[in-house]
C-alpha positions in Angstrom: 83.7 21.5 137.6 81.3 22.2 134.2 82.7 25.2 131.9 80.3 27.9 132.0 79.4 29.1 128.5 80.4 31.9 127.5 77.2 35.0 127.8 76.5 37.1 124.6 76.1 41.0 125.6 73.1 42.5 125.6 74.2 45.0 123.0 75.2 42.1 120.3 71.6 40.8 120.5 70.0 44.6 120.2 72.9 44.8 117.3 72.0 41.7 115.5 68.1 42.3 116.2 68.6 45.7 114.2 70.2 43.9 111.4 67.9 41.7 111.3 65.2 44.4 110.9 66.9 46.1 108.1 67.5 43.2 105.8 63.3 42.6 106.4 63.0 46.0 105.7 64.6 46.1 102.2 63.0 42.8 101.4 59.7 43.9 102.2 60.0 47.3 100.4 61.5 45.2 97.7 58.0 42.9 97.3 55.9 46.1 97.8 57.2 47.7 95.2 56.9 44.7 92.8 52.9 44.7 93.3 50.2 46.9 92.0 50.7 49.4 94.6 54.6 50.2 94.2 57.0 50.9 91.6 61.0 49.6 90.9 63.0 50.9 93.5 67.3 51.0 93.3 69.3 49.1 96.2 70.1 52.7 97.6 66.5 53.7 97.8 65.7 49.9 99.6 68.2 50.8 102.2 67.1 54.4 102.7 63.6 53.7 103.3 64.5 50.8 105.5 66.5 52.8 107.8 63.8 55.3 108.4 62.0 52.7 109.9 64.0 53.1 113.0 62.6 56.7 113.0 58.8 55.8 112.4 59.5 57.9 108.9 58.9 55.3 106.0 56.3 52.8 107.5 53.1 54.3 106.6 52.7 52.9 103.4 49.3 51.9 101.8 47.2 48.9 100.8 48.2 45.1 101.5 52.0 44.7 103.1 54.3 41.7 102.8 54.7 39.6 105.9 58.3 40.6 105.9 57.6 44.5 105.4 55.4 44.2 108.6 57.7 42.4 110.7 60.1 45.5 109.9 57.6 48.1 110.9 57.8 46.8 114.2 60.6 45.5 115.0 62.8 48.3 114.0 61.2 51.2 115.9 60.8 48.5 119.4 64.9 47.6 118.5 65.5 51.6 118.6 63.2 52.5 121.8 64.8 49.3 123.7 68.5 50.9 122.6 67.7 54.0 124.1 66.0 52.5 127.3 68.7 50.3 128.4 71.2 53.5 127.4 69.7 55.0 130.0 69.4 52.9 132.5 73.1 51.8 131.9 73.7 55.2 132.5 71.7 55.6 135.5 72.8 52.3 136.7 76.7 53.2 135.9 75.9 56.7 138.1 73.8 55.0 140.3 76.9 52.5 141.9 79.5 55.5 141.1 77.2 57.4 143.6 76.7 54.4 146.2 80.3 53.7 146.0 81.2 57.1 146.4 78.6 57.4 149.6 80.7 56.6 152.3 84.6 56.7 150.6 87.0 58.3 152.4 90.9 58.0 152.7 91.2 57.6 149.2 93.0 59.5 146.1 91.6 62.2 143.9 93.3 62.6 140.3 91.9 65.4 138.2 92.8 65.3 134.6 93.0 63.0 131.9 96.8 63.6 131.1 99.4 60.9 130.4 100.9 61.5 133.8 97.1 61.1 135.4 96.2 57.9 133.7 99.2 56.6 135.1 99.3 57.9 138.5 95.7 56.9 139.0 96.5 53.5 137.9 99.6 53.1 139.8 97.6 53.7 142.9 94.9 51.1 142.4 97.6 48.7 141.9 99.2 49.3 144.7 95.1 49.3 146.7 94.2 52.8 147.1 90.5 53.7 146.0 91.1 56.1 143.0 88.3 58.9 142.3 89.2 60.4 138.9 87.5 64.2 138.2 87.7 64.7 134.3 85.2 66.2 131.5 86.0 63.7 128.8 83.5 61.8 127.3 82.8 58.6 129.0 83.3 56.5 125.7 86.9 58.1 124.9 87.6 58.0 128.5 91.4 57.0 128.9 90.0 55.4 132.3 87.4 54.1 130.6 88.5 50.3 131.1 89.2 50.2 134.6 86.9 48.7 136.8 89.0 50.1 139.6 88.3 54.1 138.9 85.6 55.9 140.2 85.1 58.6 137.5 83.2 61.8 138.5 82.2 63.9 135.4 83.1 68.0 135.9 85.3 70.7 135.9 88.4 69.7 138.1 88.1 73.4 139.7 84.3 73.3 140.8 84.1 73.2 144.3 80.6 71.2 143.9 82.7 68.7 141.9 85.6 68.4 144.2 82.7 67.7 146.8 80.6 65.1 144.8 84.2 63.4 144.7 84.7 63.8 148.9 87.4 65.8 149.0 86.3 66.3 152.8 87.7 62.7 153.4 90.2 62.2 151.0 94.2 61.2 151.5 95.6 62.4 148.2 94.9 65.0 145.9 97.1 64.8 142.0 96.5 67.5 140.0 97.6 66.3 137.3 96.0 67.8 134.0 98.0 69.6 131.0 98.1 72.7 132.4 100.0 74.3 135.2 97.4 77.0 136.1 94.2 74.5 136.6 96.2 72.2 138.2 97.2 75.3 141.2 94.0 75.8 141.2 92.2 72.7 142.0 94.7 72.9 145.1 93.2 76.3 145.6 89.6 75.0 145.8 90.3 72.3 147.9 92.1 74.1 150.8 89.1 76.1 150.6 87.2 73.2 151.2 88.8 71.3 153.5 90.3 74.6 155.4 86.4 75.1 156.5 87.0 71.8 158.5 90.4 72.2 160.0 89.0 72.2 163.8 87.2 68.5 162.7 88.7 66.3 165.2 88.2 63.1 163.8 89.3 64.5 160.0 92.2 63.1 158.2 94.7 64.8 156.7 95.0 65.9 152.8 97.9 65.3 151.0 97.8 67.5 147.5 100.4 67.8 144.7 100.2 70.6 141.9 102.3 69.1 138.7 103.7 72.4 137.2 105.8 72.0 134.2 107.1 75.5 134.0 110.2 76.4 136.2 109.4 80.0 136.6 105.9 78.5 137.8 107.3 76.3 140.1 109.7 79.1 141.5 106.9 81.4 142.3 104.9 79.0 144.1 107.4 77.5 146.5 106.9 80.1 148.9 103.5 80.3 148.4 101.4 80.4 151.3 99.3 78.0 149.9 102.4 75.7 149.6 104.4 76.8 152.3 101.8 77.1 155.1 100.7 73.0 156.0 97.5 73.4 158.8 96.2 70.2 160.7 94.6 68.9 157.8 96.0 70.4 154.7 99.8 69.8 152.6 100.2 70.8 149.8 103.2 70.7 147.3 104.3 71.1 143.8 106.2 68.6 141.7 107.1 68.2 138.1 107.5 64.5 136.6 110.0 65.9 134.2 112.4 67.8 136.7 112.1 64.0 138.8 113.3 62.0 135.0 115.7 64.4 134.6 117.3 63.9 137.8 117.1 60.1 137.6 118.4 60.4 134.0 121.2 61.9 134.6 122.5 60.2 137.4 121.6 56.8 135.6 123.5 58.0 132.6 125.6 60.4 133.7 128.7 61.5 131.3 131.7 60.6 133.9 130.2 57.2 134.3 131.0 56.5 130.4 134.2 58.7 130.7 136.3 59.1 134.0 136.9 62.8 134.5 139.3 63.6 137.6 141.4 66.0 137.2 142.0 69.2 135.4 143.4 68.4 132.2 140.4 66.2 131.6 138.7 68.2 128.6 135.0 69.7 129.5 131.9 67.1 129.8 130.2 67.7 126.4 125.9 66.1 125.9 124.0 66.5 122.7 120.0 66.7 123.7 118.1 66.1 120.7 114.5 67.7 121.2 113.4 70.3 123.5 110.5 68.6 125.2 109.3 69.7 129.2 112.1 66.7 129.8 115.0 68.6 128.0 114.7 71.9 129.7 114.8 70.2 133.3 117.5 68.4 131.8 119.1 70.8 131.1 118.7 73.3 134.1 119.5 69.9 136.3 123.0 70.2 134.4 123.5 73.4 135.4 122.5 72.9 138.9 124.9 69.7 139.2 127.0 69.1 136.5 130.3 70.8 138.1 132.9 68.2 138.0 137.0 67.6 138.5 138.1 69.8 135.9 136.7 72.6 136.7 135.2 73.6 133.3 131.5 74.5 132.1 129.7 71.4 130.9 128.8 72.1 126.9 125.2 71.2 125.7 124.5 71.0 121.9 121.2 70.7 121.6 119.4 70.3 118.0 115.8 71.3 117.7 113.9 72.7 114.9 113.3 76.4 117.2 116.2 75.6 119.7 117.8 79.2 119.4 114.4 80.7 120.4 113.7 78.1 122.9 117.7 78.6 124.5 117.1 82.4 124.4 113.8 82.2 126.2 115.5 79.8 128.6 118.5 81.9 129.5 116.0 84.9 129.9 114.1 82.9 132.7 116.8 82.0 134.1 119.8 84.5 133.9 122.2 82.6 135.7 122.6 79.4 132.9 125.0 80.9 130.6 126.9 81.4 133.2 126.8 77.7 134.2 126.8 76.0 131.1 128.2 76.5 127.4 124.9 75.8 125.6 125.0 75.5 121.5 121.8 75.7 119.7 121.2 74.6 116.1 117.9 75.2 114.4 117.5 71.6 112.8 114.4 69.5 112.9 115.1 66.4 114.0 112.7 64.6 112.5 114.0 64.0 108.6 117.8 65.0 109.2 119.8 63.7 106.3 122.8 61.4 106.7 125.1 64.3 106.3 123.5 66.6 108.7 123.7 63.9 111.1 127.7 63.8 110.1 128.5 67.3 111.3 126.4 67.2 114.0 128.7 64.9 115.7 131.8 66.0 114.4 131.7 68.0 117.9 132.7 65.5 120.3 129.6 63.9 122.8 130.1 61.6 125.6 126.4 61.2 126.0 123.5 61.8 123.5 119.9 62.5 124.3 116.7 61.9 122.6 113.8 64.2 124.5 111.6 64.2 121.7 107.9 65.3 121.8 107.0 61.5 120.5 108.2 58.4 121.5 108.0 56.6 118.3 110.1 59.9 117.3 112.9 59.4 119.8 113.3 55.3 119.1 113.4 55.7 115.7 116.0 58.4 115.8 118.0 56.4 118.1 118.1 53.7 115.8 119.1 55.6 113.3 121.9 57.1 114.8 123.3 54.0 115.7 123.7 53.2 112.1 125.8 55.8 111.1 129.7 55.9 111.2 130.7 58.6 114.6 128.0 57.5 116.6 128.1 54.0 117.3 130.6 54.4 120.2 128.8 57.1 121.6 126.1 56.3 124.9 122.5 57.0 123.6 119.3 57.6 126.0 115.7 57.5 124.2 113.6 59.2 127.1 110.0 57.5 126.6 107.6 60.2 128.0 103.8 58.1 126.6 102.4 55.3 128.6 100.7 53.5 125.6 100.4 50.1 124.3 103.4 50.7 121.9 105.5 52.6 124.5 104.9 49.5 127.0 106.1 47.2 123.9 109.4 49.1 123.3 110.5 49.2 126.9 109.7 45.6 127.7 112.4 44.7 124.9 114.9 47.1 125.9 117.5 44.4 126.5 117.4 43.5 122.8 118.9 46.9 121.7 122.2 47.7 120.5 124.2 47.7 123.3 124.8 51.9 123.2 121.3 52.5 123.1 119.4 53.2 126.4 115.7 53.4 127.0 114.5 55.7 129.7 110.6 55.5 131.1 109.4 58.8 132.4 106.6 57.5 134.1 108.1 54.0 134.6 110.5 55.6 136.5 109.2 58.5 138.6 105.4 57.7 138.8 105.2 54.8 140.6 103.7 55.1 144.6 107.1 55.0 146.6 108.4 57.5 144.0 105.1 59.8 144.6 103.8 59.4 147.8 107.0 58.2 149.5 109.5 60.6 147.9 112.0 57.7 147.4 114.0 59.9 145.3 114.7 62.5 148.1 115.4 59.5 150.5 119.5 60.9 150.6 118.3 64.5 150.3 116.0 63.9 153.6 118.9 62.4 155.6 121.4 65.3 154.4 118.3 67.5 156.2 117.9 65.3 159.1 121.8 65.5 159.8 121.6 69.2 159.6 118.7 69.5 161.9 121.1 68.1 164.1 123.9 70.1 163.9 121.5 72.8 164.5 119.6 72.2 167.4 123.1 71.0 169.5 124.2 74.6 168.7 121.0 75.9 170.3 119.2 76.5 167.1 115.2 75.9 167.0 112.2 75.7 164.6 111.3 78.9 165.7 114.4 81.0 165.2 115.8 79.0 161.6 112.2 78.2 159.7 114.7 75.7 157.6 115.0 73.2 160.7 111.2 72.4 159.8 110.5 68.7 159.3 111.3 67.7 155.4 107.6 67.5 154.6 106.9 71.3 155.9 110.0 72.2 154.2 109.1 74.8 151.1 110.5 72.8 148.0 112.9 75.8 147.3 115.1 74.3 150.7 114.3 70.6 149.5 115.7 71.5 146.4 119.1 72.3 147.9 119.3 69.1 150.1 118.3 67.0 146.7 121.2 68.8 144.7 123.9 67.6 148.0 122.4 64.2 147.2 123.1 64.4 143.9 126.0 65.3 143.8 127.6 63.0 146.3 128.2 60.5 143.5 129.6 63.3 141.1 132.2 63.7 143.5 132.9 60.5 144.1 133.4 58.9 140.8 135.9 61.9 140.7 138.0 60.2 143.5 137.8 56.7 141.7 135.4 55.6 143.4 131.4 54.4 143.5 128.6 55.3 145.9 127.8 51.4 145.3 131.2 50.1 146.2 131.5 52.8 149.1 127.9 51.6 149.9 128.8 48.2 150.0 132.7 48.5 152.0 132.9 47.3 155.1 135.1 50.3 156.3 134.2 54.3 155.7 136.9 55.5 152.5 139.5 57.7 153.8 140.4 60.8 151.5 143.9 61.7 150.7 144.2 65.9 151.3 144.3 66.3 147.5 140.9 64.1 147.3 139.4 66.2 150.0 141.0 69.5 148.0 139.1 67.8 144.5 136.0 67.1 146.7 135.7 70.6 148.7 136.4 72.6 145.4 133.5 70.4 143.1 130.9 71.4 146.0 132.0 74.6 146.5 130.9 75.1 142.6 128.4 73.1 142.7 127.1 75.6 146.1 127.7 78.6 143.7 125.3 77.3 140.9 122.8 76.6 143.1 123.4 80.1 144.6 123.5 82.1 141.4 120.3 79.6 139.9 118.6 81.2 143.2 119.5 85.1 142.1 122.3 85.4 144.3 125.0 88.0 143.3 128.5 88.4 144.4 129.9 91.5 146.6 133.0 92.6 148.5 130.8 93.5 151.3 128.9 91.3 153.9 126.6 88.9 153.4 123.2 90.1 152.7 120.2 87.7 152.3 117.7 90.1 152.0 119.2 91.3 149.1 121.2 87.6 147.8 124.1 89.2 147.9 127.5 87.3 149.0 131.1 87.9 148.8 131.6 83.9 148.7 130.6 83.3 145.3 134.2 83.2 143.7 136.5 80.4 142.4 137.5 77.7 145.6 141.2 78.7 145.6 139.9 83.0 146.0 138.2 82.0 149.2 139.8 83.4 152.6 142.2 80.4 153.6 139.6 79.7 156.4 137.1 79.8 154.6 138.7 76.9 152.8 139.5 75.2 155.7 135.8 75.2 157.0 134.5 73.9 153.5 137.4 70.8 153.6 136.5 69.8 156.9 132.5 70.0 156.1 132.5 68.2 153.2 134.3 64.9 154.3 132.6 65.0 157.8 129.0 65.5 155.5 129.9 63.1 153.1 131.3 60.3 155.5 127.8 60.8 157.7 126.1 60.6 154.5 127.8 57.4 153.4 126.9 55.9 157.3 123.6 57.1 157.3 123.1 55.9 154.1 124.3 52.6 154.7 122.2 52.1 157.6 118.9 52.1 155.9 119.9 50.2 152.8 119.1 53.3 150.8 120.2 52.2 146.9 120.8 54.6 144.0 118.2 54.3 141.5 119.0 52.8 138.0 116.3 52.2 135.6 118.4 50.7 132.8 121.6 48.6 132.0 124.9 48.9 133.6 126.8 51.7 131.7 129.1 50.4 130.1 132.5 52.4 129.9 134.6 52.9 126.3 
């Protein structure tokens, strides 16, 4: 078969036609003003006047012209109107197959914003063949979707109603608001349940799947018992989510402390992480600590964590959420961590770490700072994770070669690892936390219990994410407790008989999520009392230490948690369900 040669574009030939123009230009000007009729003119001046030929300014000059001069009159000003002709019909023609393609679309995704987390969630879903309209007012020529062909871009505010509609939000599957800030981003799902609430009593209408990425935790907290949230109709979900509470979940459990340093029992000093950086990342980090991080020994995990306003940004933290210093032992220090000197470094680390880290702002930040530390005498034992939170070329570069780092350096992928489609669509994270849910659905309904008496016996995707939160912190969990047995949710995963638990195991096990139930509780704003339970008011008179509880009380909570955690482990087992690790095998010191 002949090779086809290769085509010029159009807009080299206009380019090269306009050169072409201006070197005749200066030539001609150049021979005018040799004859009788001109007078010496600098290089400067030749290019000046030759230029305003394109604007019809400098070609009215007098008396006989050079052939060359007169070729410029002309073919500059027809080089300009042709530019700005075929602009516009590229433009017209660009809008004109946006609009014909967007004509009769429908079960297809909606991704409003130009964020790092929207470029890559709209790409993900082409990838995997969903039609992708993207709402966003950047320019088309900085467009960060500008080079795929795949992306139907609609220009507009991501809150107009008209907008939404020009992007048929009537007939679309998914919704991602995904742009920078938390407030738009509830408020495109606003707007479009007002749009698509109009047509809940369509028959043949499909249903709208929306998530609200909201940073903020207070945010997030407000919202989950939103009616707008809360309420699903026939044709309408809606939830939040927040890429970095997802990373910090899969970070943790990837590179969790007791899987560098076995802690089962309770002379085993207290879990201690450095965090350098307080990015979005590092506060769900650290908040996913204090839900989780409750281990053998009993003891309050410690945090340092270096940042150049980390006191403020701790005290602001603990404000929102009064319940964290209780949870954790968390030690600021005001340092920036760009430009630390090798010193600095040295008594950072002269408080023991079993894991460091990096949640810096900038990616090329956190590598370099991992290699750094690497280099210095103290650290090079100690487990480092880089968290990568771009999705650019250079970003893409560094994780591809993350095998050729020193071996205690980890590289983590925020949107590697939490944005692809199983991950958003099919919640592949919460696959354990959804069978902990089914199982107690079950319970439930054989003791006569229905949808309409407990609201938490709703199906996981009506669940508000407040009760979805609990199930996910069970789930993650389970291998905390585990490892603090001696064993691995992989090797349990992979036995060919259930483990059975010595009674002090089962104490060990029943005590860690008895804690682990008390975080969650006091994270919630529930307070202790020697009275009666009161949920109205979160008040409880079980939120003491395991060994205070009423001896059946304990009973209960031994029983539960091997009868939960073998059915877990089963359940588990039966759909092949794997726990997620994005990097190399941890290895231990």
């Amino acid at each position: 078969m002949p090779k086809q040669k290769k085509q010029i574009p159009d807009w080299w030939i206009i380019a090269g036609i306009a050169m072409l123009s201006l070197v005749l230009g200066m030539v001609g000007f150049y021979q005018y003003s040799q004859g009788e009729h001109g007078s010496p003119l600098s290089l400067l001046d030749l290019l000046y006047l030759s230029l305003q030929l394109f604007t019809l300014e400098s070609g009215g000059v007098q008396g006989p012209l050079p052939v060359t001069l007169e070729m410029a009159r002309w073919l500059a000003p027809f080089t300009g109107v042709f530019a700005a002709i075929k602009g516009v019909l590229s433009l017209i023609h660009r809008q004109g197959k946006s609009l014909l393609r967007l004509r009769n679309i429908q079960d297809h995704a909606i991704v409003c914003g130009a964020s790092q987390g929207g470029v890559h969630i709209a790409r993900e879903l082409v990838k995997n063949g969903v039609s992708v309209v993207v709402i966003d007012n950047t320019p088309p020529d900085v467009s960060p979707y500008k080079p795929d062909p795949g992306i139907i871009q609609v220009a507009g505010n991501v809150q107009d109603a008209a907008v939404l509609q020009r992007a048929k939000v009537q007939t679309a599957r998914y919704l991602f608001a995904a742009t920078d800030r938390d407030a738009d981003n509830i408020g495109v799902v606003h707007e479009a349940h007002r749009i698509v609430g109009a047509r809940e009593r369509e028959q043949d209408s499909c249903v709208l799947d929306c998530y609200a990425h909201v940073s903020d935790h207070r945010t997030r907290a407000l919202f989950y018992t939103h009616p707008l949230f809360s309420d699903s109709g026939k044709r309408f979900n809606a939830q939040v989510f927040s890429l970095f509470d997802r990373g910090a979940r899969l970070l943790f459990e990837s590179f969790a402390p007791d899987r560098y340093r076995p802690i089962q029992g309770r002379d085993d000093s207290p879990v201690s992480i450095m965090i350098f950086g307080f990015s979005p990342l590092a506060k769900s980090l650290v908040l996913h600590v204090a839900r989780i991080g409750h281990y053998a020994n009993g003891r309050k995990v410690v945090i340092s964590l270096i940042d150049e306003q980390a006191a403020r940004q701790t005290a602001a933290l603990s404000l929102s959420t009064p319940a964290l210093e209780q949870l954790v032992d968390i030690k600021p220090q005001d340092l920036p961590i760009d430009g630390l000197s090798a010193a600095c470094l040295q008594e950072i680390i002269a408080s023991p770490a079993d894991v460091i880290y990096i949640c810096a702002e900038s990616d090329i930040q956190a590598f370099t700072l991992a290699r750094r530390l690497v280099s210095l005498p103290g650290y090079e034992d100690i487990p480092i994770v880089a968290a990568l939170l771009q999705t650019d070329a250079l970003t893409e570069l560094l994780y591809a070669d993350r095998q050729a780092q020193p071996d205690n350096v980890e590289l983590f992928s925020l949107l590697g690892n939490t944005g692809d489609m199983e991950q958003l669509i099919g919640e592949q994270q919460d696959e354990a936390a959804k069978i902990i849910h089914e199982l107690y659905r079950e319970d439930q309904f054989g003791q006569g219990e229905t949808v309409e008496s407990n609201a938490s016996l709703a199906p996981w995707e009506n669940l508000p994410e407040g009760i979805k939160d609990s199930n996910r912190g069970q789930a993650d969990h389970l291998p905390i407790k585990l490892r603090a047995i001696g064993l691995s949710l992989d090797d349990v995963l992979n036995a060919a008989q259930a483990p059975e638990f010595t009674p002090e195991q089962i104490h060990t096990l029943a005590d860690m999520e008895h804690r682990r139930w008390v975080a969650e509780k006091r994270l919630a704003g529930w307070r202790p009392t020697a009275g009666e339970k009161d949920s109205k008011r979160k008040l409880t008179p079980l939120l003491v230490d395991f060994d205070s509880l009423p001896d059946a009380e304990k009973r209960k909570d031994e029983r539960a948690v091997v009868l939960h955690s073998l059915r877990l482990i089963e359940n588990l087992k039966l759909r092949s369900v794997q726990p997620h690790a994005p990097g190399r095998e941890p290895a231990s010191r």
